[in-house]
Each structure stands twice: as C-alpha cells, then as structure tokens.
C-alpha positions as CSV (number, residue, x, y, z in Angstrom):
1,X,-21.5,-27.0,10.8
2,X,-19.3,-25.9,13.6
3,X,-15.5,-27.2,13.7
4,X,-12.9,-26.9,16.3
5,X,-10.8,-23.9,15.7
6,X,-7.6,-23.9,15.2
7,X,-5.5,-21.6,17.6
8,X,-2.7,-20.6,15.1
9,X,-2.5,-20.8,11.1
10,X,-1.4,-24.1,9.3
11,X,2.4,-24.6,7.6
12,X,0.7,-23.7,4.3
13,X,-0.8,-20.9,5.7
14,X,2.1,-19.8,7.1
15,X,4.1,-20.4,3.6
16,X,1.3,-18.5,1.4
17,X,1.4,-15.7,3.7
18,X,5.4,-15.3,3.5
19,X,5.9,-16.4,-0.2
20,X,3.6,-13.9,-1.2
21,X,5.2,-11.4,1.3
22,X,8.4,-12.6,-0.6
23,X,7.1,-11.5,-4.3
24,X,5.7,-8.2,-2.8
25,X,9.3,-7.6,-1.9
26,X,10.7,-8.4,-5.0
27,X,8.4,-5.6,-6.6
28,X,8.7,-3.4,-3.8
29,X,12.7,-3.2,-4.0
30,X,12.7,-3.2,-7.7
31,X,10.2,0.0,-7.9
32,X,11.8,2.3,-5.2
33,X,15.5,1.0,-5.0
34,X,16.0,4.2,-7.6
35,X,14.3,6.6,-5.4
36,X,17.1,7.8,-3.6
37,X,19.4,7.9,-6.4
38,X,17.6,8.6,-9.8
39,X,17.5,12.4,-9.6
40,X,21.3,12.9,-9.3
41,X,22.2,9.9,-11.8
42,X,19.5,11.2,-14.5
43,X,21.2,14.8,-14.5
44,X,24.3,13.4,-14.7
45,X,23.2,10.4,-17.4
46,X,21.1,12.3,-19.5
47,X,21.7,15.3,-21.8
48,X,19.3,18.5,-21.9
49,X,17.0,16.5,-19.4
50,X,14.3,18.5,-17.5
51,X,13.0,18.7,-13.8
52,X,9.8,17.6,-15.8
53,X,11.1,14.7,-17.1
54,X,12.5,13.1,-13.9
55,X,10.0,14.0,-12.0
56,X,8.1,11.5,-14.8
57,X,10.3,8.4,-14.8
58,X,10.5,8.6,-11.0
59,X,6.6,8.2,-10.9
60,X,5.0,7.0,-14.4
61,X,5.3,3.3,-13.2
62,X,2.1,4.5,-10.6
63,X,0.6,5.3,-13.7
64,X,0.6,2.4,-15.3
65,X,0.0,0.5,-11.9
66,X,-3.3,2.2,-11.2
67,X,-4.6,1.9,-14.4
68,X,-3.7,-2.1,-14.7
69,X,-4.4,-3.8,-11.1
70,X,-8.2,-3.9,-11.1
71,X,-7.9,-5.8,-14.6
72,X,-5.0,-8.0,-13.9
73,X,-7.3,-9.2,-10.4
74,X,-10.1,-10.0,-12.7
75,X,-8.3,-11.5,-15.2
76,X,-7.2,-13.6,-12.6
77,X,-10.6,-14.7,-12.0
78,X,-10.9,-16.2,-15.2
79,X,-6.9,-17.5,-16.0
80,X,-5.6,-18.3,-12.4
81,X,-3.5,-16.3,-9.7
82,X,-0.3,-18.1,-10.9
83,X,-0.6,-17.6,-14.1
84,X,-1.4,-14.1,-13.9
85,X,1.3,-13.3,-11.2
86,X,4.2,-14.6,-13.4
87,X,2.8,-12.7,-16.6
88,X,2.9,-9.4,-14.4
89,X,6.4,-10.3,-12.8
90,X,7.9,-11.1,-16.7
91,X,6.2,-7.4,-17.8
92,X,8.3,-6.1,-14.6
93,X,11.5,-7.9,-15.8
94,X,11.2,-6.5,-18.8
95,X,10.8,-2.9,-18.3
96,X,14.0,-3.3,-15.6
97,X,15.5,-4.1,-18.3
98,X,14.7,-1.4,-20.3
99,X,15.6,0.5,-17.7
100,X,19.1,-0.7,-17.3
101,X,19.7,-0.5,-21.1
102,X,17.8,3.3,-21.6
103,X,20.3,5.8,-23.6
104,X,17.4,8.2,-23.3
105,X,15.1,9.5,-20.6
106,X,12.5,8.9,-22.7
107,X,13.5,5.2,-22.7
108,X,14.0,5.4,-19.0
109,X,9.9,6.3,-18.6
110,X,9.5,4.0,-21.2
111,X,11.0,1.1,-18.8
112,X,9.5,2.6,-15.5
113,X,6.2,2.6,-17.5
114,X,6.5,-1.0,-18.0
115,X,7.7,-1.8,-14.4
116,X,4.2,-0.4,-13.3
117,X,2.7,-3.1,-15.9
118,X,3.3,-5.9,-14.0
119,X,0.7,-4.9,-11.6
120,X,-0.2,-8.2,-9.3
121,X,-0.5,-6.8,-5.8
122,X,-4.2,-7.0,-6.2
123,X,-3.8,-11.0,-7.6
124,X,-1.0,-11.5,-4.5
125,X,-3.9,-10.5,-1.8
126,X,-6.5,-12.3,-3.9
127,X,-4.1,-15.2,-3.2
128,X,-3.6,-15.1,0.2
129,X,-7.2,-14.9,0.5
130,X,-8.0,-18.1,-1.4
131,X,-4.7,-20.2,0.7
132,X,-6.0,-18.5,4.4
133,X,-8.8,-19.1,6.3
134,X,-11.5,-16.6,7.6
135,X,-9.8,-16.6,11.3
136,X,-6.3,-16.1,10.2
137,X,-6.7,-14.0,7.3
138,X,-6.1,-10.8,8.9
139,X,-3.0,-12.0,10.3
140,X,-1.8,-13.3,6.8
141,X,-2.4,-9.7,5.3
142,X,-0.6,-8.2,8.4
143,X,2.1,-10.3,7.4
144,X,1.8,-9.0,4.2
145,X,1.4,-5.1,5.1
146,X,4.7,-5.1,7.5
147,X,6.7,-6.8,4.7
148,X,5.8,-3.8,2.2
149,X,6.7,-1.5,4.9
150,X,9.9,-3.2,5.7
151,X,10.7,-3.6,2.0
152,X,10.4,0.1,1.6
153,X,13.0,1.3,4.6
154,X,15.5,-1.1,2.4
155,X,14.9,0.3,-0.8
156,X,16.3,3.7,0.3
157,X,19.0,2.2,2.1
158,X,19.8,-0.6,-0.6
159,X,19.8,1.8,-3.3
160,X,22.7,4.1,-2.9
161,X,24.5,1.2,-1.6
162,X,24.0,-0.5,-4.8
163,X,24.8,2.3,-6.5
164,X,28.1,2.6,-5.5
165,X,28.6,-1.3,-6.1
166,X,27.1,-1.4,-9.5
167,X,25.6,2.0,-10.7
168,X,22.4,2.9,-10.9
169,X,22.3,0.8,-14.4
170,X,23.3,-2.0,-11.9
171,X,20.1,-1.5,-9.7
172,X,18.0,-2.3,-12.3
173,X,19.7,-5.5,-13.3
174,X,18.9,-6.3,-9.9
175,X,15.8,-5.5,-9.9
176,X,15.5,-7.8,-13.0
177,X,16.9,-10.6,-10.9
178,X,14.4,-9.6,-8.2
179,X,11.6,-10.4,-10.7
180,X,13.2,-13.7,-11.7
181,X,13.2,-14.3,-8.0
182,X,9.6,-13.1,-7.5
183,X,8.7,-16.2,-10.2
184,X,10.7,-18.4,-8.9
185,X,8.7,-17.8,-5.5
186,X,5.2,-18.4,-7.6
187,X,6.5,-21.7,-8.8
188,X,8.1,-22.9,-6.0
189,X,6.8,-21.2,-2.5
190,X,3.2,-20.4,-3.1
191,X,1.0,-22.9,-2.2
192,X,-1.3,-24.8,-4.8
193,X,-4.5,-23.2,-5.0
194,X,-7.5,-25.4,-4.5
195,X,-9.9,-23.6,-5.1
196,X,-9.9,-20.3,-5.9
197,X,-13.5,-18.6,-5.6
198,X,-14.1,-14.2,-6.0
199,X,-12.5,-12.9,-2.6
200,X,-15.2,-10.0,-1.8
201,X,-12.8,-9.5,1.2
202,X,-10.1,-8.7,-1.1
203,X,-11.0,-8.2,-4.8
204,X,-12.8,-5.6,-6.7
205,X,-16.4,-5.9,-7.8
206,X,-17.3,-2.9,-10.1
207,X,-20.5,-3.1,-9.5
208,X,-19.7,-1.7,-6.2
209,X,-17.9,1.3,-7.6
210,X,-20.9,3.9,-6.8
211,X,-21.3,3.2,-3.9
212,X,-17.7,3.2,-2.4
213,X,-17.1,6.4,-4.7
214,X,-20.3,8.2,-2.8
215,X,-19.0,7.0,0.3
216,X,-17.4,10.5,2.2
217,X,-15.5,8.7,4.4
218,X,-13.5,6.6,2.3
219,X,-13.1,9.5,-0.5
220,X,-11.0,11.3,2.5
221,X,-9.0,8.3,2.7
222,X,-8.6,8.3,-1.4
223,X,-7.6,11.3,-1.5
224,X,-5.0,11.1,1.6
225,X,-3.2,7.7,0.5
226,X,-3.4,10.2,-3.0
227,X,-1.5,13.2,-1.3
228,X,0.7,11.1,0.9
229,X,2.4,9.5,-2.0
230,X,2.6,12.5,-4.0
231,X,4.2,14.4,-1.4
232,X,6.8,11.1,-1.1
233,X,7.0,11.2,-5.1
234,X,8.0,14.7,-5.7
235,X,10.1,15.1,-2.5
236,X,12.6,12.7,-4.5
237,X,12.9,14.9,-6.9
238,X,13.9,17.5,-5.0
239,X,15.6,15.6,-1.5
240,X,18.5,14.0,-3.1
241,X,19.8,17.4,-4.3
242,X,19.3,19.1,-0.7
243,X,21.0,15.9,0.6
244,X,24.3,16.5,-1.8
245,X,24.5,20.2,-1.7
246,X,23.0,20.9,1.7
247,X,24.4,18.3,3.6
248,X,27.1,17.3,2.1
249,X,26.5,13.9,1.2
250,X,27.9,12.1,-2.6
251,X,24.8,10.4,-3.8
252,X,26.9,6.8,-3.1
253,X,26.4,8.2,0.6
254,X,23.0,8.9,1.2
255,X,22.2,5.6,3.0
256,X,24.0,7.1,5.8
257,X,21.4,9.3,6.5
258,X,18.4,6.9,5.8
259,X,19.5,3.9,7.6
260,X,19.3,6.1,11.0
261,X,16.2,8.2,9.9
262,X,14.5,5.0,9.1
263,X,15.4,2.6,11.9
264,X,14.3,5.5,14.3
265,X,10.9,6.3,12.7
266,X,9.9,3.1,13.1
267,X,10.8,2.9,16.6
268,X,9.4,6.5,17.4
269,X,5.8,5.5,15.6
270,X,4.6,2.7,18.2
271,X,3.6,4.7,21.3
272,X,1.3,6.8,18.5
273,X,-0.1,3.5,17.6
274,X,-0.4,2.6,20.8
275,X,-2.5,5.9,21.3
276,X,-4.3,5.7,18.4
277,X,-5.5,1.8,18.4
278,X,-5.8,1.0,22.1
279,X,-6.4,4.1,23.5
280,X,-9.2,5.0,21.2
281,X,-7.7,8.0,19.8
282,X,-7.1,7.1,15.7
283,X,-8.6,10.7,14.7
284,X,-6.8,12.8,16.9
285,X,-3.2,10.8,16.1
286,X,-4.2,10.6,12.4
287,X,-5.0,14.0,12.2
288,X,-1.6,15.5,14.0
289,X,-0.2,12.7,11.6
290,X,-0.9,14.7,8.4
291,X,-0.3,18.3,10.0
292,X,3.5,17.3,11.1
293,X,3.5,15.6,7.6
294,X,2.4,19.5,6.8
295,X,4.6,20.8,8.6
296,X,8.1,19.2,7.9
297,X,7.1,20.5,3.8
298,X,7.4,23.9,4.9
299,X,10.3,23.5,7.1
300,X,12.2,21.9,4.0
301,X,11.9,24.9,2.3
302,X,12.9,27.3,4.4
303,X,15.8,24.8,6.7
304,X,17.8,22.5,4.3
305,X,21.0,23.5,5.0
306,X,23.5,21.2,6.9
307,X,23.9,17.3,7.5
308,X,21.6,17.7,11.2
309,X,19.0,19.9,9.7
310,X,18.2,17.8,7.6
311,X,18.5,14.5,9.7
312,X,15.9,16.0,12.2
313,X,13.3,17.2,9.4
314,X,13.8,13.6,7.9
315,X,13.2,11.9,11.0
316,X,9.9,13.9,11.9
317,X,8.9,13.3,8.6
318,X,8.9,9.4,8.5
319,X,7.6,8.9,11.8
320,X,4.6,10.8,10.8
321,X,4.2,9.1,7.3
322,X,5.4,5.3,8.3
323,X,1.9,6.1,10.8
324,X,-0.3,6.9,8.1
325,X,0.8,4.7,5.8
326,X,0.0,2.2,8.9
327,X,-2.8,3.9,9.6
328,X,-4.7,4.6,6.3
329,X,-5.3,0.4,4.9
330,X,-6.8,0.3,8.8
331,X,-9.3,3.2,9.0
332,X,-10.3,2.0,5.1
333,X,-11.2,-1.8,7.3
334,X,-13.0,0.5,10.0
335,X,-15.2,2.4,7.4
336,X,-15.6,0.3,4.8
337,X,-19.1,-1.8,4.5
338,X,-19.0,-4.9,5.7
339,X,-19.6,-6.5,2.1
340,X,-16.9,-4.0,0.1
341,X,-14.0,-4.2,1.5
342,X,-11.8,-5.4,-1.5
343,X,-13.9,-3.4,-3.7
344,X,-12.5,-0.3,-1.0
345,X,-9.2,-1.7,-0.9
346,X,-9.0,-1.6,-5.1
347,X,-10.2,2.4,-5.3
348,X,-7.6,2.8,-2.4
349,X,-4.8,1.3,-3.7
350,X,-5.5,3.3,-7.0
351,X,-5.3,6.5,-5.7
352,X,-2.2,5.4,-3.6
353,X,-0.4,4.7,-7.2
354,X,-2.2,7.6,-8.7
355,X,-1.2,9.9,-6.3
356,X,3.2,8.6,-7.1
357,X,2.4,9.4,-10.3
358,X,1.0,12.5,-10.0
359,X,3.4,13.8,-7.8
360,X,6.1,12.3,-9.6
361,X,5.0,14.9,-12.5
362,X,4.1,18.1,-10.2
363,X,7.3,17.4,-8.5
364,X,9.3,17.5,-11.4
365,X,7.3,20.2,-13.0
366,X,7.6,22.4,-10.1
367,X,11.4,21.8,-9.8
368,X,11.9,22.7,-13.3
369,X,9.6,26.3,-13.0
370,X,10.6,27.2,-9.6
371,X,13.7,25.3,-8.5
372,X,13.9,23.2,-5.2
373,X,11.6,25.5,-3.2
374,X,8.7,24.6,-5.7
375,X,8.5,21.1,-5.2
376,X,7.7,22.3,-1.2
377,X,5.5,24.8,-2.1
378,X,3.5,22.4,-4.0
379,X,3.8,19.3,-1.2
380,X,2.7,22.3,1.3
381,X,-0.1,23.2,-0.5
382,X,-1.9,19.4,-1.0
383,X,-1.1,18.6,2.2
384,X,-3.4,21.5,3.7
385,X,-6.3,20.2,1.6
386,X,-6.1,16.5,2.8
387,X,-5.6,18.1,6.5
388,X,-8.8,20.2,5.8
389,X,-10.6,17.1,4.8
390,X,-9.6,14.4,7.6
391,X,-10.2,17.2,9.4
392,X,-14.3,16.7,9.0
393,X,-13.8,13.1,8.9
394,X,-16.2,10.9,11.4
395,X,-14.4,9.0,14.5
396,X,-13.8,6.0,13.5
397,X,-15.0,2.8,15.6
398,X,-11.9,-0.2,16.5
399,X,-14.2,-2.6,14.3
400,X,-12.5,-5.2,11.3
401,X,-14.1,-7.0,8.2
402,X,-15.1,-10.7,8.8
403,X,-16.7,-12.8,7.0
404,X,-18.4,-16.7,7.7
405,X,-20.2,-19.2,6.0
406,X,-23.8,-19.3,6.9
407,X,-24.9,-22.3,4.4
408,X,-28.5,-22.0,2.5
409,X,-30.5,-19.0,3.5
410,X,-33.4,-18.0,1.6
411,X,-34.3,-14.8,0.5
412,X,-37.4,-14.8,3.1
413,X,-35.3,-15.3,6.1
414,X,-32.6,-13.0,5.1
415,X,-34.1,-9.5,6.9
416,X,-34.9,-11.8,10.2
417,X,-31.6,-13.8,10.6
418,X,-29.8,-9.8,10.3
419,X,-31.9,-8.5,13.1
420,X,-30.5,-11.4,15.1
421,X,-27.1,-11.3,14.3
422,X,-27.3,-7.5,15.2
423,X,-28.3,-8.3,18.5
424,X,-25.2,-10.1,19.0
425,X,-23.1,-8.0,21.5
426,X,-19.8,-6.8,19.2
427,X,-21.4,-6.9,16.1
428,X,-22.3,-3.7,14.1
429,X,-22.9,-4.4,10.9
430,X,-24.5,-7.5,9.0
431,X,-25.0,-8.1,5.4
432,X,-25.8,-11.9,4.1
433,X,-25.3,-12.8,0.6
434,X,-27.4,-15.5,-0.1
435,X,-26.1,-16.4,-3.8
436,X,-22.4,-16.9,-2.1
437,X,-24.3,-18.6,1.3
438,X,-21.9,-16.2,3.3
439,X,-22.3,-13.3,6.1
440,X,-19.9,-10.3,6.3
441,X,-19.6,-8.7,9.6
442,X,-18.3,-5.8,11.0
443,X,-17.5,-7.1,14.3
444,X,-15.1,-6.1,17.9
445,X,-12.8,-8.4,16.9
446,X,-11.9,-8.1,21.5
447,X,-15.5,-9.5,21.8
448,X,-16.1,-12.1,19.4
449,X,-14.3,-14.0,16.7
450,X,-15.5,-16.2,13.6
451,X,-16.1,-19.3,15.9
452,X,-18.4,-17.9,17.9
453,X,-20.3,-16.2,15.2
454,X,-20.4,-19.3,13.8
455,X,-22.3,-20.8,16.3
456,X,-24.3,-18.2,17.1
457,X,-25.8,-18.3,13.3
458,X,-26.3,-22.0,13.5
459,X,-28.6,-21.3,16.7
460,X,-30.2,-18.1,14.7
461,X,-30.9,-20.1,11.9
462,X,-32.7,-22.5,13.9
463,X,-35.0,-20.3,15.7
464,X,-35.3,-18.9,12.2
C-alpha cells in the first residue's frame, strides 16, 4: 500500500493548479474590473437612476452566484467539470455582454445578474481536487487562493485604466473576451480528468448542511466573510465619489491611488500573518483585524476630505481586510470537521457572495436616504456585530484537513482503528468512511504528513 512520495507536485499538477488559477482570473477581473468605476459612469450613463439602483448592479451578480454554485458543483457530478465550467463561462459571456450593450440600469442588473450565473468556482476547486493528489492539494488550492487575491488588487487598478482606454462599455467587452479566454483555458490548459470521484475535501454534501449550520464556530465565520464583503460592496458605492470630490481625482484617475494602497497592504499584512500563523496568535490578529476594519468605517465618515486622507484610511483599510480575507478560508480549515470541509467551504463561500450582494443593496439604499455618510453608518454598524461575535469565538488550533486512503475496513473495526489513529502524536481528529475506504484527519501538518499516516494505518490495520 505504501508508495514513495513524491517531494514536489507533477507537470500536470502543476498545470491544473495554474490553468484553473487562470479561469478564476478571468472571472475575477470580469466581476470587479467595474468596481472602481461603475458608480460615477452609471450617474453619468443613466437618467433618473437611484443610489438604490447602483448599489444593485454593483452587487446582484453575488446574488445570483450564491444561489447557483452549490448546483452547478453537483451538476458537475453527474455532466463533468469541463462541461459544466464552459457552460458557466458562456452564461458569464453573455451577461458581459449585456452589460456592455445595457441602455438601462435595469439592463445593466440584468447583465450583472447573469455574470453571477456562470458560477463555477465551486466546479474549478472540485477540479483541482480530482487532477491533485492528497500531499499537494493544499498547495494547489494555495495556488489558487493567492491568484484570487492577486486578481482582485488588478481589478481596481485595471479598471479605471481601461476606462479611460475604452469606457466603462469597453470593460465589459473585455471582460467578454476574458470569458472566451477562461474557455479557451478549459479546452486547452486543464488537464484531462481521469477520474473524477465526489471531492468531500472540496464539494458540498447537503446532507451535511445541519450539522455545519449548528456548528457556532463556523456560523461566526459565515457571518464575517458575510459582513466583510458587504462592507467592500457598499463602500463602492459610496468611495468613488469621496475619491472625485474629496480628493480630487477624475474617475480615469483613480488607479493612482489604488495601485500604491494596494501594493502596500500587501506588503504591510505579512508580519500579522507571521503573528497570527507561527506565533500562535490567529484570534488576537483576527480579532484587531475586524476592529481596524471597524474602525477605518467610521473614520470615512467623519475624514474624507483631501488626496492623503484618504490614501492613509485606504491603506489601513486593505491591510486589515486583504488579512481576513487571508485569514477567514484558513480558520474555516482549522474548525471545520475533518469529514466537511467542502461542505464548510460551500456555506462559506455563500455567505461571502451573499454578503456583495447584500451590501451592494444596503449600500445603495443607504446612499440614496442618507447621502455618503449612510453607507458608513451602515458598514459601521455590521461591522460591530461580526466584532461582537469573533469576539466569543474559540482559539483556534494550527491544524489542516487531510485526507488518505485506508482500503477495506469494516464496520466492526471502524471504532478500534480511530482510537489508534488518535493516538498518533499530531493527530486530533479521525473520522473513517468505510463506503469511500478513506480516513479524514485533522492533523499538525509540522508533525506528520499523508506518508506517514499512511503507514501508520497499514500497521494499525494489522494489529487490528
């Protein structure tokens, strides 16, 4: 049973994990290219249009999103990754389309609705879990994760730079070509897939719904990725204003002031990640995380006058979101059970898109009742809830989610090979599915990896 190990991932490994990291670009740049520019173009586009209604089309493709990924990953259970990939990337061509084309706002929502349609990220890490192995799987998603975060930085950066190259209108042309791209990729770049099997590690099984929606823990993470990303929704509502008439800037300008903000944040996050991974401090850092995220809300509505002003709030601001938005996908790893991590992952990822489209429609709401100060006074207010609640949250442990083959096991020997496995030194959690002949672990990933588990079940098993 035991193989030698390999000590880094294979060429196709490495070219499922990027070609997927490729595609989740495409869709990444496509959704949130418009973010830094819609607010200012839609006022200017549209007649009679209301805070109400941007605040809508900047965050009804969440929407649409939450309510279609768990579907399209089971769907492609039954039809293939592929198959269901491209479908979801044609769906995103076409409502860039519509989006370039709208002469209404209403047709604007219309085309963001349909952008959130083509909702594959749960079929593209279904993918790279059927194409990796156990060992390098983490790495692969990594991969993955950093990419998302990248493609992000450049949307707000790419986007007013489009803009003044080819309009607004122009962006989502290119985010139509993006999704041509993004098949092209699925064709060409993603590896043939074998076999594809159910990927517990990275699929949802709604059978486990219950129990990861009675789980406390990972409801505090629900609702932060939730709040996070409503605060980030509705602040565009609002920032891109502040950012012409308070400092200054013509919406074709804007990049200036990300690209810095951006670049820094990144660079200003690591020693907190440091802290918070090696050090053994993830609740304390996670925790100041969300008040400074707090924090900056307030401060934009009392200081957002003047190019500087502005530029220091920003900055404080990303660092301490770029660090959650690190942070949250690990801590939902750390508290997850060992045997519902995709099935975590799904309800996460949910509330994540809920959460844009939410406060995509507070933000706009708010702007439209109570001018810029609303949007604040509402991102102020959610953010004190989710800092109540992580707040009470448990410390988590440094653990991660693996899972090995453990061949036939019957039902009998079940409860006696777990008490074994427990007494492995790094292991803290053990459940073994019999029906898939597989164990998942949550492990100390510094004391032991899948090769020696392996071997140390084939010697359980034997004494079994």
């Amino acid at each position: 049973m035991s193989l030698p190990s390999p000590v880094t991932m294979s060429s196709m490994e490495k070219r499922a994990a990027f070609s997927v990291a490729g595609i989740f670009s495409t869709r990444m740049l496509g959704l949130f290219m418009i973010f830094p520019v819609f607010a200012l173009f839609a006022e200017a586009e549209f007649a009679n249009i209301t805070g109400t209604q941007i605040g809508i089309a900047i965050g009804i493709y969440g929407l649409t999103q939450a309510l279609l990924q768990i579907p399209y990953g089971m769907l492609s259970d039954k039809f293939g990754r592929k198959p269901l990939i491209i479908a979801g990337m044609v769906v995103f061509m076409i409502g860039s389309i519509v989006c370039a084309l709208a002469d209404s706002i209403e047709m604007m929502i219309i085309g963001r609705a349909l952008q959130g349609m083509g909702a594959v990220a749960a079929v593209l890490m279904a993918t790279v879990a059927d194409l990796v192995t156990e060992q390098f799987r983490l790495r692969a998603m990594s991969i993955v994760g950093m990419t998302i975060g990248l493609s992000f930085t450049l949307s707000l950066i790419a986007g007013p730079v489009l803009a003044a190259w080819v309009g607004v209108r122009g962006i989502f042309w290119a985010t139509a070509l993006l999704a041509i791209i993004g098949m092209l990729l699925v064709l060409f770049a993603v590896p043939k897939i074998e076999k594809q099997v159910f990927q517990r590690e990275a699929e949802t099984d709604p059978s486990q719904f219950g129990a990861i929606l009675k789980n406390a823990q990972l409801l505090r993470l629900d609702l932060g990725v939730f709040v996070l990303h409503a605060t980030l929704t509705a602040m565009f509502v609002a920032l891109p204003l502040a950012l012409r008439d308070g400092a200054g800037l013509d919406s074709l300008s804007h990049w200036e002031i990300y690209l810095p903000v951006m670049l820094l944040s990144f660079a200003l996050m690591v020693p907190f990640i440091i802290q918070a991974e090696s050090r053994g401090r993830m609740k304390s850092v996670f925790v100041g995380a969300i008040a400074t995220v707090t924090l900056m809300q307030l401060a934009f509505m009392n200081f957002h006058e003047g190019f500087w002003t502005l530029f220091v709030l920003l900055l404080i601001f990303f660092t301490a979101f770029n660090l959650l938005e690190a942070s949250l996908p690990s801590l939902v790893v750390k508290l997850a059970p060992a045997d519902k991590k995709g099935t975590a992952s799904g309800v996460y990822s949910t509330s994540q898109f809920m959460g844009a489209a939410l406060g995509g429609f507070f933000g706009g709401y708010f702007y439209h009742h109570y001018g810029y100060n609303g949007v604040f006074m509402f991102t102020t207010a959610i953010g004190l809830v989710w800092l109540a609640a992580a707040a009470t949250m448990q410390k988590p442990l440094p653990l991660s989610i693996a899972s090995v083959p453990v061949g036939p096991v019957s039902a009998d020997e079940v409860e006696s090979l777990q008490e074994q496995l427990l007494a492995y030194d790094g292991i803290y959690e053990v459940v073994i599915l019999p029906e898939e002949q597989r164990a998942y672990f949550k492990v100390d990933r510094k004391v032991l990896n899948e090769e020696a588990l392996i071997r140390y079940i084939e010697q359980s098993k034997a004494v079994v």
